[in-house]
N, C-alpha and C positions, 0 to 999 in steps of 0.2 A: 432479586431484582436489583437490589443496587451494588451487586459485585458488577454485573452488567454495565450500570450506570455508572459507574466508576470507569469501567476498560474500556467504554465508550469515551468517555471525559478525558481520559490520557492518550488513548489513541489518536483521537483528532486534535489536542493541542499540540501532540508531538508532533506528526504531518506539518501540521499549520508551520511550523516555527520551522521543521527541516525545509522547507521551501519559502519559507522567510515571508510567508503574507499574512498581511492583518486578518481579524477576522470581518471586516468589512471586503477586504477582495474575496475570503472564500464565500460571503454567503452572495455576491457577484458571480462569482465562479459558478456556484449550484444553483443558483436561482432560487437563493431562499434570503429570510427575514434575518438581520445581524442580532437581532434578541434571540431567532430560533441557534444559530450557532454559538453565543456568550451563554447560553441556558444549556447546549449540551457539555462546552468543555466543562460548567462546572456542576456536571452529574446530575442535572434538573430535566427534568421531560420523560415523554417516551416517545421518540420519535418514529414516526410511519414509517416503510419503505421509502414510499415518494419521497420523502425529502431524504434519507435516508442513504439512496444510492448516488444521485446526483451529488451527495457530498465525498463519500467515498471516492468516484470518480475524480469529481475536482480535485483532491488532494492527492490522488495518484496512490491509495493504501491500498494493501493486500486487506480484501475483509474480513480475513482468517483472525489479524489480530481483535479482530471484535468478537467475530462470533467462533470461533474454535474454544474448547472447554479448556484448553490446556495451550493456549498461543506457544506456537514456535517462534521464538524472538532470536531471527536469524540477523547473520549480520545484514551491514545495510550495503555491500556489493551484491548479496544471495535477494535479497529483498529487491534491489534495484533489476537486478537482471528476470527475476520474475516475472517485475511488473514490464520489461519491453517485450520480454514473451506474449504476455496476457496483452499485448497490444498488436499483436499482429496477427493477418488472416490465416487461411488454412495455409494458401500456397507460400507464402511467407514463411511459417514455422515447418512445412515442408522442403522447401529449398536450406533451410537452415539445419536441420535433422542432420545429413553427414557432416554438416562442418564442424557442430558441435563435437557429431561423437570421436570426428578426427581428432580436432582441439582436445578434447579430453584424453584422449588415448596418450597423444603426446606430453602432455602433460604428467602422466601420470606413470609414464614409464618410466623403466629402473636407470635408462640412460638420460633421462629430460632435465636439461639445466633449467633453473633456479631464472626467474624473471624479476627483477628488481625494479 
């Protein structure tokens, strides 16, 4: 339980500090208590769902990095473009689907200059 409490405590200070807010906006942000998020960054509690997801949310993490056994600590372009996946509806990441797989094709062929 406290490796848990641990990947918990690092996960959401990291979040917190890549978007640059106190932890007085995020517990604003999730609608929770600023003791309950000062008690999770440093490995204290067990926290519920309910407050649980709304904080996730707020900070915009993949919640892999918490609960996957083995976190993929992908870069944070792969991470970012996840998460505007994971934001959008069906017909959204539908209409999106060939431009991806074009963008990738091009990219990844043996003629595809180099984007700097």
């Amino acid at each position: 339980m406290q490796e848990y409490s641990q990947r918990l405590a690092d996960a959401i200070k990291k979040a917190r500090l890549e978007l640059g807010l106190t932890q007085e906006q995020v517990a604003e942000k999730s609608g929770t208590d600023v003791r309950t998020i000062i008690n999770m960054e440093q490995g204290r509690g067990n926290p519920k769902l309910e407050t649980l997801f709304p904080l996730i949310r707020a900070l915009k993490m993949d919640s892999r990095e918490i609960f996957d056994v083995a976190p993929n600590l992908d870069a944070p372009s792969i991470r970012y473009l996840r998460l505007l996946i994971d934001d959008c509806n069906e017909e959204e990441a539908a209409t999106l689907l060939p431009v991806m797989e074009s963008v990738l094709s091009a990219l990844r062929s043996p003629r595809a200059t180099k984007i700097k």
